[in-house]
Structures are given as C-alpha cells and as structure tokens.
N, C-alpha and C positions, 0 to 999 in steps of 0.2 A: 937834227933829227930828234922827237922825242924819245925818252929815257921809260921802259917799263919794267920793270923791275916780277921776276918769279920767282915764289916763292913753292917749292912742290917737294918734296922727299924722293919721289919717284923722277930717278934719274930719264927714262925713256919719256916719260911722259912733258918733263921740262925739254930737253930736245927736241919735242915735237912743238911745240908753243914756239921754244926760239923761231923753228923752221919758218913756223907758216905766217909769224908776225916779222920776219927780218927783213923781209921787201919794202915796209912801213916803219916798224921803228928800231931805235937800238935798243936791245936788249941784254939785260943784267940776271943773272940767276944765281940760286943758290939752293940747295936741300937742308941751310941747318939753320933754324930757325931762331938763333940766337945773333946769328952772322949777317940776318936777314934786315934787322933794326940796325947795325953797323950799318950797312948798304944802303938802306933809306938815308941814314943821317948824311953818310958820304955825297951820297949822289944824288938827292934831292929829287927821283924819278915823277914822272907826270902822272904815273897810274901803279898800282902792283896790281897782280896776280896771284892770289891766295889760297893755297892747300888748306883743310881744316884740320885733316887727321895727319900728325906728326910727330916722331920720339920727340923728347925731352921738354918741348914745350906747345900746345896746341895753338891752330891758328886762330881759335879764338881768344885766347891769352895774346896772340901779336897784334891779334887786328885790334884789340881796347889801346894795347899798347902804344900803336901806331897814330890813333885817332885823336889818345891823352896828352901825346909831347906835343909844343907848342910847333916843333921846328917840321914834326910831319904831318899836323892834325888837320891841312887843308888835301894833302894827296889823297887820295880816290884810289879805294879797294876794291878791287872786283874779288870775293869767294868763287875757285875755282876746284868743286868738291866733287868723289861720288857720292854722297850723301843728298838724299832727297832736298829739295828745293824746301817741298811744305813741309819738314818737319826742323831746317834750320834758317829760313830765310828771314823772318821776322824776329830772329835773336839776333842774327849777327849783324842785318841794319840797324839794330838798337845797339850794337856795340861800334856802330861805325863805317859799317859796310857801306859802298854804292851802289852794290847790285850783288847777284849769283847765277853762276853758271854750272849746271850740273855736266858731270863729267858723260858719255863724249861729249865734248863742246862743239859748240855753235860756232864757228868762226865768223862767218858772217853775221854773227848777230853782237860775236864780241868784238869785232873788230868795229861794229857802227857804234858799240857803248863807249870804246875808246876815244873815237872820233869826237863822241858827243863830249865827252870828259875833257880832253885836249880845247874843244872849241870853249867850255865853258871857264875853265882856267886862264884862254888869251881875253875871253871879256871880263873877267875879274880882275886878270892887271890892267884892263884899259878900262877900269869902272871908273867914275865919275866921282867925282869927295862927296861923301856922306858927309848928311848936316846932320848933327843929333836935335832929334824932333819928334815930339808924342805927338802919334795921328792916333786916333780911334778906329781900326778896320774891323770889317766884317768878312770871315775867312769861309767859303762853303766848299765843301768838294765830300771825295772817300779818304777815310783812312789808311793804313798800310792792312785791316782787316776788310776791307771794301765797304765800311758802315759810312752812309749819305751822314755830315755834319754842317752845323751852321756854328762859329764859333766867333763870339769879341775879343780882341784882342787892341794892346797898346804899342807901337811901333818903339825901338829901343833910340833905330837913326835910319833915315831917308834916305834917296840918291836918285836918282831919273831915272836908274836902269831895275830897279830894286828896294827891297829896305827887311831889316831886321825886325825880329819880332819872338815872343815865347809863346807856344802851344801846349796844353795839358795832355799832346795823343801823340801816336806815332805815323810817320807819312814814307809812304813808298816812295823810294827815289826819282822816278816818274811820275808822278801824279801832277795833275796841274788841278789849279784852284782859282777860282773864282775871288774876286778882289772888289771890297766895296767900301768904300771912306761913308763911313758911321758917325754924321754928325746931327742928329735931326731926321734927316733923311737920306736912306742908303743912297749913293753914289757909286753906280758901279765903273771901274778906272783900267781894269784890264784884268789875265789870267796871269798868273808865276807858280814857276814850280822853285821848289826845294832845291837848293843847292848846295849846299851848307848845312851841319848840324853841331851845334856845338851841345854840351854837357848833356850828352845822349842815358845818364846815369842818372838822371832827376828827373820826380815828377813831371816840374817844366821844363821841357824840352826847348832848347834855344835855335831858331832856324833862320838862315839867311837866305831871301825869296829874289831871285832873277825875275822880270816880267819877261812874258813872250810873246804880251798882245798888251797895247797901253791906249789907255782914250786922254783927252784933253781935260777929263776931270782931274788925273794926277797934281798931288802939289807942285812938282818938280818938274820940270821940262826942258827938252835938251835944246 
C-alpha cells in the first residue's frame, strides 16, 4: 500500500484526511513540522499532504526544504491550505509543490491527483535509459499564468517515454504542451506534460517532460 505522508498542525483536521484516505493508502501524520522532514527521510512516502500556516516553521520553508534534499526532491507535495488558491498557488509550485487544494477539500479530486502522482512515479521506475542527447525542440502551450508560448529549447537527455530540458517560465503541474523536434523544419512528435522540476529557484527552470501522446517522428522508440 502506498505511503502518504500529513503534514497539518490542526489535529481534527489531520484525523479526518487519515479517515477518508485509509481505505486506499497508509497513512503517516504529524502536526510538527520539524518531525515532518524526519518522516520523509524515514519513510520515503509516495505523496505528502501539506499545511502552509504553522508554529515554528512554515510549510512553505518545508515544502523548498523537501523539494531541495536530493533524497526527497522527487516525492509530490500536494498544499493542503485554507489560504486562497490565487493568492498562494503559483509560489509554492515555484517552491516545489504538485498541486493545491484549498481547505474544505475535494476528496475526490485529491484522491484522483494522488492516483495520478502514484501512476506517474511506477512509470518513472519503469522509465527506459536515457541516452544524453541534444535535440533542438520547439515547446508551445500556457504557462502556469495561462499566457499562450512558443519557446526553443535544447534537450539535456532523451528516453522514448520523455526527455529533459530547461525553460525560462513557470508551468502548472498539469499542463500539457505541444512537442516539435526543431531541425529545419518543425516536426511535430507528440504532447508531454511536466513531471519533474528540478532548481525551481533559477531563472532556468530545469524540467523532466513524460509524453502522453507520441508520433513516429520521436528519435527514440520503444
């Protein structure tokens, strides 16, 4: 059974998480948020559960924290705040987040981001070897502000299912993007979203892209 990990201050309110997610996964909790980065390290959980507002140390000082160690930087935060969506949602994915759910929550809509999070971590241990390989792509979609982009970009390493790449912008964790190998003539190869974000603290933002739709122009092929 997957491992999710709460992180909440408010004892009544972590009880009720446990509840309604025990049927599906095991569940770890904690209110002190210093105890809470032990517990990651410990347990290595598929997902956490993030409070923002908390004594002694805020969840956004966890969540950078979390996303910076190497040993937890690929587990998936979900922000579980009462704090407005629009007025923290696009800091704390730039600090790392996966998503935000404002408080009362959505079960059924957290419980299908889980789902998604869990499926996309069993294909990233069944990913294919990256070959390190400079492709030239052409990246179009929305940003994390919904602004339409067309953007070049140089691949860092390849794989059939995906490939790395840096971005000058920030991208919603659902977004998906249009994919086109930029050599002469665009080639379009399929759509991938975001899966991955590494050194979310720099200009260029470093991003690891799943496909979810692939054509036979791909260099790679399974």
């Amino acid at each position: 059974m997957h491992k999710v990990l709460i992180v909440d201050d408010d004892d009544a309110m972590r009880r009720m998480v446990k509840m309604r997610l025990s049927d599906t996964y095991e569940t770890i909790d904690t209110g002190d948020p210093v105890q809470a980065l032990e517990l990651a390290l410990e347990h290595k959980p598929g997902a956490i559960l993030l409070d923002l507002m908390m004594p002694d140390c805020s969840g956004f000082e966890l969540c950078q924290s979390i996303h910076n160690l190497s040993y937890t930087a690929r587990i998936p935060i979900f922000v579980v705040s009462g704090e407005s969506a629009s007025k923290y949602r696009d800091y704390v994915c730039n600090l790392g987040a996966s998503g935000y759910f404002e408080k009362p929550i959505d079960f059924s809509k957290l419980k299908r981001r889980l789902a998604e999070a869990f499926q996309t971590r069993r294909c990233e241990r069944r990913a294919h070897v990256r070959v390190r390989m400079k492709l030239v792509l052409k990246l179009k979609g929305s940003d994390s502000e919904g602004r339409h982009f067309e953007h070049l970009t140089a691949t860092e390493n390849v794989s059939t299912g995906g490939f790395l790449c840096n971005l000058p912008l920030a991208l919603a964790p659902d977004c998906s993007l249009e994919v086109f190998l930029s050599a002469g003539q665009d080639r379009f190869v399929g759509r991938a979203r975001p899966v991955r974000k590494e050194a979310p603290d720099t200009p260029w933002q470093r991003y690891g892209f799943q496909f979810t739709e692939l054509t036979a122009e791909w260099i790679l092929q399974s």
